[in-house]
C-alpha positions in Angstrom: -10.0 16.8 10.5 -6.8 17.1 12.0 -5.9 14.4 14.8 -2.0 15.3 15.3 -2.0 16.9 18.8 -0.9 20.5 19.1 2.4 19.6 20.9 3.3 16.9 17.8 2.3 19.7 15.3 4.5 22.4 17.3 7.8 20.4 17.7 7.7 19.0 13.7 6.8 22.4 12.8 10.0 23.9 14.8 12.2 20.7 13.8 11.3 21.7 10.2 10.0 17.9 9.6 6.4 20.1 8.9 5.6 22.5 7.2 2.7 24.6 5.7 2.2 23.8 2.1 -0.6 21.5 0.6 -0.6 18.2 -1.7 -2.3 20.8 -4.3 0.2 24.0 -3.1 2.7 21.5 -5.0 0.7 21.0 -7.8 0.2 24.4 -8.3 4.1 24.9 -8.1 4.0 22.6 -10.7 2.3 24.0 -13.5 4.0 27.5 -12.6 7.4 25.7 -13.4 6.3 23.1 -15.9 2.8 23.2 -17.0 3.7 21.4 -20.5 5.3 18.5 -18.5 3.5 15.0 -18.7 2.3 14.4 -15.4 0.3 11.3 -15.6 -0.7 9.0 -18.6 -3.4 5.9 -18.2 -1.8 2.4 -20.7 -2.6 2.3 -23.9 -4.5 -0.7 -23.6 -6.9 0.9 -20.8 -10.0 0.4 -23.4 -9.6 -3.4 -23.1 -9.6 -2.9 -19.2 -12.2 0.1 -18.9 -14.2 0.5 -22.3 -12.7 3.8 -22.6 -10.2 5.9 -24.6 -6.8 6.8 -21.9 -5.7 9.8 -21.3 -2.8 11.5 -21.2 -2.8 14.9 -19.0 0.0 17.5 -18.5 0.4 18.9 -15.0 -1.6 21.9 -16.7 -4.2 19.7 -17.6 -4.3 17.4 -14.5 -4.6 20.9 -12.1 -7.7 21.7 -14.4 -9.1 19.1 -14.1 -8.9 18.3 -10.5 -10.4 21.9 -10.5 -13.3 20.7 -12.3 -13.8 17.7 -10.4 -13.5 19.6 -7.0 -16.0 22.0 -8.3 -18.5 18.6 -9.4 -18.2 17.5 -5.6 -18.6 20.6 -4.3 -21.9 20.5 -6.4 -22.7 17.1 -5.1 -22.6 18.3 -1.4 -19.0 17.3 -0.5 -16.9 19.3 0.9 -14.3 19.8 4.0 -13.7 17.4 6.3 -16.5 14.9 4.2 -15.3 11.5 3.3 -15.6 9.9 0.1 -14.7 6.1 -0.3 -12.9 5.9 -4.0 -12.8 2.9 -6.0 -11.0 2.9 -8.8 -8.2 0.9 -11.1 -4.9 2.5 -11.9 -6.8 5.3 -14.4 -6.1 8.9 -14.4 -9.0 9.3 -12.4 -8.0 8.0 -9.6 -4.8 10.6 -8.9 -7.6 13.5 -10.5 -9.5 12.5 -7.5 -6.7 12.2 -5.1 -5.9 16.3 -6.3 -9.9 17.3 -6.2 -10.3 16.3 -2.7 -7.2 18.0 -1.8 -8.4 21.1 -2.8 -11.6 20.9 -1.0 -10.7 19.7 1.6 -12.3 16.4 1.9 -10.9 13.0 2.5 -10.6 10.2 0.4 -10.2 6.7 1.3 -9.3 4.8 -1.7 -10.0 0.9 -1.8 -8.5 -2.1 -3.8 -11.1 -2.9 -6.8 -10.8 -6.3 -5.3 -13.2 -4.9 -2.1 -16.5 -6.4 -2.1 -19.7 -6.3 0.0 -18.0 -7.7 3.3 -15.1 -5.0 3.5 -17.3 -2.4 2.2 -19.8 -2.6 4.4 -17.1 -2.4 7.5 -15.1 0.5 6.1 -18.7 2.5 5.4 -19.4 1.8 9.1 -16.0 3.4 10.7 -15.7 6.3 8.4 -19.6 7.2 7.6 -18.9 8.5 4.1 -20.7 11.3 2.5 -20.3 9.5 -1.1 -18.6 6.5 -2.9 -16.0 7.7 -6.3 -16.4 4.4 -9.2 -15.9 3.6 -12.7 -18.8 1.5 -14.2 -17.1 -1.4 -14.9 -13.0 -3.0 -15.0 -12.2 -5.9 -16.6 -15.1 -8.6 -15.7 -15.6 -6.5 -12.3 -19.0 -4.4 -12.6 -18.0 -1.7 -9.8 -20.6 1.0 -10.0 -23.6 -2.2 -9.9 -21.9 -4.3 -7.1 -21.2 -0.6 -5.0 -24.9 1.0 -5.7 -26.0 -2.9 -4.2 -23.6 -2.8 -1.4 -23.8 0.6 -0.7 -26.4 2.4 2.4 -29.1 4.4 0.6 -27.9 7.4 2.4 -24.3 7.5 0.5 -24.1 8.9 -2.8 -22.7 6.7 -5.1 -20.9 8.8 -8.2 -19.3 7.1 -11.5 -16.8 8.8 -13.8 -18.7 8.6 -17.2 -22.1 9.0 -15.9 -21.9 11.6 -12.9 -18.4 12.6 -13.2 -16.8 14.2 -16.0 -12.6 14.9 -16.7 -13.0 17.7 -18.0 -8.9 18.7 -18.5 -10.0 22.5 -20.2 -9.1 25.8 -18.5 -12.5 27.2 -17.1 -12.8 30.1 -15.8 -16.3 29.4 -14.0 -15.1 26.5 -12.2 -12.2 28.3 -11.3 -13.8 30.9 -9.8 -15.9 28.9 -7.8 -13.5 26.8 -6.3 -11.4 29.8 -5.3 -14.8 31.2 -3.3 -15.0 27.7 -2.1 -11.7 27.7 -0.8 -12.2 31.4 0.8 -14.4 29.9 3.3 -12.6 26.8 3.5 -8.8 26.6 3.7 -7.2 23.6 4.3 -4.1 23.4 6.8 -1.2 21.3 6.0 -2.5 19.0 9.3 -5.4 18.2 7.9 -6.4 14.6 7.0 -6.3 13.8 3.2 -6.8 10.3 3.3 -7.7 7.0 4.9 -6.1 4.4 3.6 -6.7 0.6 5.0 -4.5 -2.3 6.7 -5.4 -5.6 8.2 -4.7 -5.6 11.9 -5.0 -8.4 14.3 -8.3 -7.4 15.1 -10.4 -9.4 12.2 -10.8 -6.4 10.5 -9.2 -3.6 8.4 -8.1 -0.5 10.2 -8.3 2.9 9.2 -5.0 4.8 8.8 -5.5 8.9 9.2 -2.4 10.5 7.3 -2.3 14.2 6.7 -1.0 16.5 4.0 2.5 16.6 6.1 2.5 12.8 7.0 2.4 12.4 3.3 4.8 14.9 2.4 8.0 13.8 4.7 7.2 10.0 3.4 7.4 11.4 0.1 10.7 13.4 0.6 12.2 10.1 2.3 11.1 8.1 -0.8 12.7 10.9 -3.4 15.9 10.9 -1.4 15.8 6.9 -1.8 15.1 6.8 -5.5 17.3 9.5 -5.9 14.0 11.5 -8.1 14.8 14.4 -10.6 12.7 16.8 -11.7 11.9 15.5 -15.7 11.5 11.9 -14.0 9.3 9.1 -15.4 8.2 6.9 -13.6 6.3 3.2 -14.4 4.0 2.3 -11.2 2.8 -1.2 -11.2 1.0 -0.6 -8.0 -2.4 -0.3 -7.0 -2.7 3.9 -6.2 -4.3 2.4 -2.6 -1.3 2.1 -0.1 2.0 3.9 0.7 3.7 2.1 -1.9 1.9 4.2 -4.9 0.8 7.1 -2.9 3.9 7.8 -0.8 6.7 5.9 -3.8 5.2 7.8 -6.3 2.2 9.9 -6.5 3.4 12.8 -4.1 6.8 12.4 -4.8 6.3 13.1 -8.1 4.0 16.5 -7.4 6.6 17.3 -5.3 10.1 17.1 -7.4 8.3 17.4 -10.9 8.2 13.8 -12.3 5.9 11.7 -14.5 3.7 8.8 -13.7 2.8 6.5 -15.8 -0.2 3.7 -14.9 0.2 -0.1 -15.3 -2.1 -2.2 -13.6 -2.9 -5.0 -13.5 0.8 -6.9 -13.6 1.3 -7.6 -17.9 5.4 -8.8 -18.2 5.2 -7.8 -22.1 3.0 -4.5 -21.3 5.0 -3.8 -18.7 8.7 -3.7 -20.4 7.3 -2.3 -23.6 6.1 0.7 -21.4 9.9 0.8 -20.1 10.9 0.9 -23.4 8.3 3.1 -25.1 8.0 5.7 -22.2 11.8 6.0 -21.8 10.9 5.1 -18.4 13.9 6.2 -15.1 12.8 4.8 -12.4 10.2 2.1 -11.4 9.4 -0.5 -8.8 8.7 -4.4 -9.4 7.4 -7.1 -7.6 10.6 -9.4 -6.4 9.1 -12.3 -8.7 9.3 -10.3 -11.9 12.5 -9.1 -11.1 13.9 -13.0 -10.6 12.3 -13.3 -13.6 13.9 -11.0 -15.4 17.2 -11.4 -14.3 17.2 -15.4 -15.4 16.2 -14.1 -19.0 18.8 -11.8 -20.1 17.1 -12.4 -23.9 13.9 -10.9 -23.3 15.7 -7.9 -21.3 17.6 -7.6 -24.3 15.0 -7.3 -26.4 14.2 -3.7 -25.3 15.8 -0.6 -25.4 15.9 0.6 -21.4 18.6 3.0 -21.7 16.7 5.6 -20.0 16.2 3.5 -16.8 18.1 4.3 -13.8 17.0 1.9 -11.4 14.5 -0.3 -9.9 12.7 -0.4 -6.4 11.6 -3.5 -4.7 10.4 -4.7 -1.9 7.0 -6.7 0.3 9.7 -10.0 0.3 12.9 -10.7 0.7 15.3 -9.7 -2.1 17.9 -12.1 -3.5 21.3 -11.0 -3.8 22.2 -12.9 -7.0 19.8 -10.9 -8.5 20.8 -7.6 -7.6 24.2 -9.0 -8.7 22.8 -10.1 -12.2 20.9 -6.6 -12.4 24.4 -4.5 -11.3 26.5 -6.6 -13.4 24.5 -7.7 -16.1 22.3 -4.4 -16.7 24.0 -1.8 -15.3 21.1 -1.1 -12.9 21.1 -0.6 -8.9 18.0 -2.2 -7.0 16.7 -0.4 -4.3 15.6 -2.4 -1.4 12.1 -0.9 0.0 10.1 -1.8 3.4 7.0 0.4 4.6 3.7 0.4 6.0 0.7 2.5 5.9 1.2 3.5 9.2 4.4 5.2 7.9 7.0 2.8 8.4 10.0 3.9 5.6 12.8 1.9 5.6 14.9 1.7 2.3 18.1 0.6 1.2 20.0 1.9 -1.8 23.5 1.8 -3.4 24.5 4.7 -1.4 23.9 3.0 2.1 25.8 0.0 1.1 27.1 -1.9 -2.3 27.0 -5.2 -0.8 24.3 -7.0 -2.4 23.9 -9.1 0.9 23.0 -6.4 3.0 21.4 -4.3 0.0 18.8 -7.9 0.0 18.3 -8.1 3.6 19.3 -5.1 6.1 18.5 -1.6 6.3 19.8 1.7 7.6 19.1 2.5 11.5 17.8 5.4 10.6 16.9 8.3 13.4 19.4 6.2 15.9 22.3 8.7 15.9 24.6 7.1 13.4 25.9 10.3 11.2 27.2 8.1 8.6 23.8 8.2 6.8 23.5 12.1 6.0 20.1 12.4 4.5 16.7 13.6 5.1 15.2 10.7 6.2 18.1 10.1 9.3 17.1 13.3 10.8 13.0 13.3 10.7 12.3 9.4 10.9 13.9 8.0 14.4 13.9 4.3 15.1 14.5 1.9 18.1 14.7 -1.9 19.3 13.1 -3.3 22.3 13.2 -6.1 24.5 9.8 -7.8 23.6 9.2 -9.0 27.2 10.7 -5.8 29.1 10.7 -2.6 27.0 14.2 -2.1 27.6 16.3 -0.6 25.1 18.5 -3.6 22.6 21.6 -2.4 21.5 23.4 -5.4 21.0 24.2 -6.9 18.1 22.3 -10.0 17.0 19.3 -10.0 19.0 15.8 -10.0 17.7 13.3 -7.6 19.8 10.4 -5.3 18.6 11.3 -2.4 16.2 9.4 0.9 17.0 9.6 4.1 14.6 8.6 7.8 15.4 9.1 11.0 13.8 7.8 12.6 10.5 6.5 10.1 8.7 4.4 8.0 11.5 0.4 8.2 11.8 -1.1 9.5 14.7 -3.5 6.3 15.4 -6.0 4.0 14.1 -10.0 5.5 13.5 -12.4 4.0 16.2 -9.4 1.9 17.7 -8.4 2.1 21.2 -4.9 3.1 20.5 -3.5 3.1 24.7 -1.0 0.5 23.5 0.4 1.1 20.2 2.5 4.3 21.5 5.1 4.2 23.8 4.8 7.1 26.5 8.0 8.5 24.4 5.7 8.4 21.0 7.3 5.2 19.3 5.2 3.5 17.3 4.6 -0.3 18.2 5.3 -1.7 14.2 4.9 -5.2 15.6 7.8 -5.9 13.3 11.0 -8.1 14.6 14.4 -7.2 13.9 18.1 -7.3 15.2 20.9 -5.2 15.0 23.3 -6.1 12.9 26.4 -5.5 10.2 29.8 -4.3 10.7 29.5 -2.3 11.9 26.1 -2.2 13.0 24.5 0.3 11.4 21.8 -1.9 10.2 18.1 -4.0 10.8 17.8 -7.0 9.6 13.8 -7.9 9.5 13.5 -11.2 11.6 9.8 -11.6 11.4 6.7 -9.9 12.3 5.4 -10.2 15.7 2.0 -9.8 14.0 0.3 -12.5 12.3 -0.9 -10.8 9.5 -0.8 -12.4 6.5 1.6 -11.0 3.4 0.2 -12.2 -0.3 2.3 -10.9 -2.9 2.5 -7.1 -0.5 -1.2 -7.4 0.4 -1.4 -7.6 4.1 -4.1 -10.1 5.0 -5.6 -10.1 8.8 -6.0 -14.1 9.7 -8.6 -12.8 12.2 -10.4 -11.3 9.9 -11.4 -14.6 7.7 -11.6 -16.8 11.3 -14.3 -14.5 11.7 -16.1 -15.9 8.7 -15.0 -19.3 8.9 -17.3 -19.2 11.8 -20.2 -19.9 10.3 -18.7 -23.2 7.9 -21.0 -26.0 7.8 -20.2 -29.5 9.6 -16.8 -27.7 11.0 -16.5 -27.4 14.7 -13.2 -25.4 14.6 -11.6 -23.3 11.9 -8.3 -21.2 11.5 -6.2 -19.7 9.1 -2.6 -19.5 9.1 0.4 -18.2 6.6 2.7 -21.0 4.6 5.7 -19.7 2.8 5.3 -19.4 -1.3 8.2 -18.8 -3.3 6.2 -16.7 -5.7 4.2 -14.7 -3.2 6.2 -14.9 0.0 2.9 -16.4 1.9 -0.3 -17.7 1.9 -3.3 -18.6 3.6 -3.9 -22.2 4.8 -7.3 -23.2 6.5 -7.1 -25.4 9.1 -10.4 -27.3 10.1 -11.8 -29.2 12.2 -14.4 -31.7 11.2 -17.4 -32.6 12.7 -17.7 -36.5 13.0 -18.8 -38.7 10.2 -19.3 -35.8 7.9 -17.5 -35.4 4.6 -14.5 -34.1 4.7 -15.0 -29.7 2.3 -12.8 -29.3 -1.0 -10.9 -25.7 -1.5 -13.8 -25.4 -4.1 -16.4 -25.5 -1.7 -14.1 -23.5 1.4 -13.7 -20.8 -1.7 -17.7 -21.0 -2.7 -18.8 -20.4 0.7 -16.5 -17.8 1.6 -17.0 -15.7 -1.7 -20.9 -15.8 -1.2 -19.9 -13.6 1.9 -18.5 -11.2 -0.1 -15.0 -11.1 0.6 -12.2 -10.2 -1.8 -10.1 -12.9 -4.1 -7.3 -12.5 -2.6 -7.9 -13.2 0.9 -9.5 -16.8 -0.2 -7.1 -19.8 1.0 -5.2 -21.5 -1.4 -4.7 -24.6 0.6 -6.3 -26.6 3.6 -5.3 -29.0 6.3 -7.7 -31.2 8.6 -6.8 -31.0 12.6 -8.6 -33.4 15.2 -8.2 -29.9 17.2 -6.7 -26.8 16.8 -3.5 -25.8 19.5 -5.0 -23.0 21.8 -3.8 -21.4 25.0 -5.5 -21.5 28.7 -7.8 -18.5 27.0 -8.9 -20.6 24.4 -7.3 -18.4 22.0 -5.9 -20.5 18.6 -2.1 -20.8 18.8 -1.1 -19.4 15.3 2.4 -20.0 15.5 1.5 -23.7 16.4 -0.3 -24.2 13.4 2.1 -22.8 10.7 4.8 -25.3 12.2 2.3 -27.9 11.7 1.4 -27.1 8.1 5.5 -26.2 7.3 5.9 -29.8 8.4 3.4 -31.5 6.2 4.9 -29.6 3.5 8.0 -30.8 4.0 7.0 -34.3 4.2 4.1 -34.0 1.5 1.8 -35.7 4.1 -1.0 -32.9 3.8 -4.8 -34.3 2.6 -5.0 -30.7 1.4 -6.3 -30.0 -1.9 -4.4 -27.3 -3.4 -5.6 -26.9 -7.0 -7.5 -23.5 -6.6 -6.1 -21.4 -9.4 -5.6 -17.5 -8.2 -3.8 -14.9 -9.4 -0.5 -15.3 -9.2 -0.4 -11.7 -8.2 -3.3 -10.2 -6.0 -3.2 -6.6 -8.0 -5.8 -8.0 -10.9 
């Protein structure tokens, strides 16, 4: 599938932005040049996590076995063009399958493990898959039962360990037959690799289309920002479901010869003894840890991270005492991430500023004709602000309008979405994101908001329409919203806001969480705290005034008015 007009493919191709060459052409440049090199190892503690032994596969090993695994799906009916929902934990499965599908030519839409019934049963309904990719069980989540449940009769639902094997071997027969396979059925650098998933303000999660070269110039921009070196190792503490795996680490490493090494879910202790023990270089952290880190010089020196060359950050605002405390204190620069699925890429590094200030909060206008920044990523991502009100053109400094982004990097449009509005007639992408111009001089964004009102928990985006949807249906409610509230931890969370119905007791979280769960939907998107309106704020279309009702709850939190109850325990992270 290929959904990149001819004119887009044409001019990229001419700029040299794209290019010919495959996820698994890289691979295969790989293990010509290094097939001895480490190219992705599971933690060691995956058998309290998955029942199983973890592996450790060299890119040899790792192109052998996608081969294998390719050749299994093949057998299994998949092929080009088919779509195969995969979920699985941070396991070396999971970048096996990202590599088998490659080479077939099929399309994989990974999932959090978190997914249930409710989102499952949308995303089956957009992309019509030809097979669900599981493990049998992670942690106290049974994932092959709750999928063959969940699941239409007419998927086929496959589970490493009982349908799928890793086999890692050179084998000559499976060799042979995928390069028949791929005789018949070569894949073009446009193709579509994978659907990946982001809550829009539709209720629901949209379908993001990226191809081989979408995926490739994100990767690029992220090497150049992390400043990658072939022999790299890299930590990823990141679910291998959204740009911030795939496009921070996954392809960049295939592409500039690096290791990746698999953490998941969030373990402090694991996690720096994996620095340590891996002679990790480079790796990205939620903000919290970092803060965390920073106030405890002890623990960090507890631990031998000589080998580390920086850290990456990003789904919150950074603080700049603590890229201070980590320049000063640890000898370590902190690179300052923002992206989106849709193929935002902004970053921020040491080399576009020292000021920790800016470093925290700004980032290069990239694509907007300032040659100061002399880098990949200035010439094949282009950017711009607009009035939100007009469309024209912001230049000035300090005012906030709409950022838009084009080029290399950016999607071509949501699946089964009427997409009319979300391009310009120029081809900028509508981010929904607020920003103003700013620094001196201005060669930088500072992010002012999101014209959006999606929902971002710890860097999982959260549609508030989506759970309205549900709400719905709540007993003895007549009205029912959800809104964000800031968290120091996670940045934001979700608040529901009801309206009772007369002389009818007033639901506990408890309950709100029990009713909501029983509908399938994931942990994460549950709300942590309520508040009770005599009406919710709506406009002459009777649509619920969002805005209205986060100043409503800000204020009770600042004057600790709220009849909430706020003692539901989650996660502290949303990656578990």
């Amino acid at each position: 599938m290929i959904t990149s007009p001819q004119q887009r493919i044409k001019e990229y191709t001419e700029r040299n932005w794209w290019g010919h060459e495959t996820l698994h052409d890289f691979l295969q440049r790989q293990v010509e040049k290094n097939p001895e090199l480490l190219a992705v190892a599971d933690q060691p503690n995956r058998g309290e996590l998955t029942g199983d032994a973890p592996y450790r596969l060299t890119y040899s090993e790792l192109n052998d076995a996608s081969t294998a695994l390719a050749c299994q799906l093949i057998d299994a009916d998949i092929g080009a063009d088919d779509t195969v929902i995969v979920q699985l934990p941070n396991i070396a499965e999971l970048v096996v399958c990202y590599m088998a599908c490659s080479k077939i030519g099929a399309i994989i839409s990974p999932i959090p493990v978190q997914y249930g019934r409710h989102e499952l049963s949308h995303i089956s309904s957009v992309i019509s898959p030809k097979a669900m990719i599981t493990i049998d069980s992670f942690r106290d989540l049974p994932l092959a039962k709750n999928a063959q449940e969940d699941l239409d009769d007419r998927i086929a639902l496959l589970a490493f360990g009982k349908d799928l094997q890793v086999n890692s071997s050179p084998d000559e027969t499976y060799q042979l037959q995928l390069s028949r396979y791929q005789q018949f059925h070569p894949t073009d650098a446009n193709h579509i690799i994978t659907i990946c998933w982001t809550s829009g303000t539709t209720g629901t999660p949209k379908g993001v289309p990226r191809s081989h070269n979408m995926w490739i110039a994100t990767a690029r921009c992220c090497a150049e920002a992390g400043n990658y070196q072939a022999g790299d190792r890299f930590l990823n503490v990141f679910p291998l479901v959204n740009m911030a795996s795939i496009g921070g680490f996954l392809f960049p490493a295939l592409i500039t010869g690096c290791s990746i090494i698999l953490h998941h879910p969030l373990d402090p202790s694991l996690y720096l003894t994996q620095l340590q023990n891996e002679k990790i270089t480079f790796t990205l952290a939620p903000p919290l840890l970092l803060n965390q880190l920073a106030k405890s010089p002890d623990m960090w020196g507890q631990f031998d991270f000589s080998n580390l060359r920086s850290i990456g950050s990003g789904s919150a605002p950074l603080a700049p005492w603590m890229i201070d405390t980590f320049s000063q204190k640890y000898g370590l620069d902190v690179i300052n991430f923002y992206g989106s699925n849709e193929g935002i890429s902004l970053f921020c590094t040491p080399m576009h500023t020292a000021d920790s200030d800016i470093r925290a909060t700004m980032f290069p206008r990239l694509g907007c004709g300032i040659d100061h920044f002399d880098s990949y990523a200035n010439k094949a991502l282009l950017s711009k602000v607009v009035d939100i009100d007009t469309g024209e053109v912001i230049t000035q400094v300090g005012q906030v309008g709409e950022l838009l982004f084009a080029g290399a990097t950016v999607f071509d449009g949501y699946l089964c979405t009427d997409n009319t509005e979300l391009f310009r007639d120029d081809g900028y992408f509508h981010t929904g994101d607020l920003v103003e111009i700013c620094g001196e001089p201005p060669w930088f964004y500072r992010i002012a908001g999101r014209s959006k009102d999606i929902i971002n928990r710890g860097g999982m985006k959260i549609s508030p329409a989506e759970i309205d949807i549900l709400l719905e249906g709540l007993p003895d409610s007549t009205e029912a919203a959800v809104c964000k509230y800031q968290d120091d931890e996670l940045g934001e969370k979700i608040c529901a806001c009801i309206v009772m119905e007369p002389n009818t007791e007033i639901i506990t979280l408890e309950k709100l969480s029990d009713y909501l769960s029983a509908l399938g939907i994931a942990k994460f998107k549950l709300p942590e705290r309520i508040e009770f309106f005599t009406h919710l704020p709506r406009n002459p279309l009777a649509k619920v005034q969002r805005f209205m009702l986060e100043d409503s709850v800000s204020q009770r939190q600042q004057e600790n008015i709220s009849v909430s109850y706020t003692h539901l325990t989650l996660p502290t992270t949303p990656y578990v």
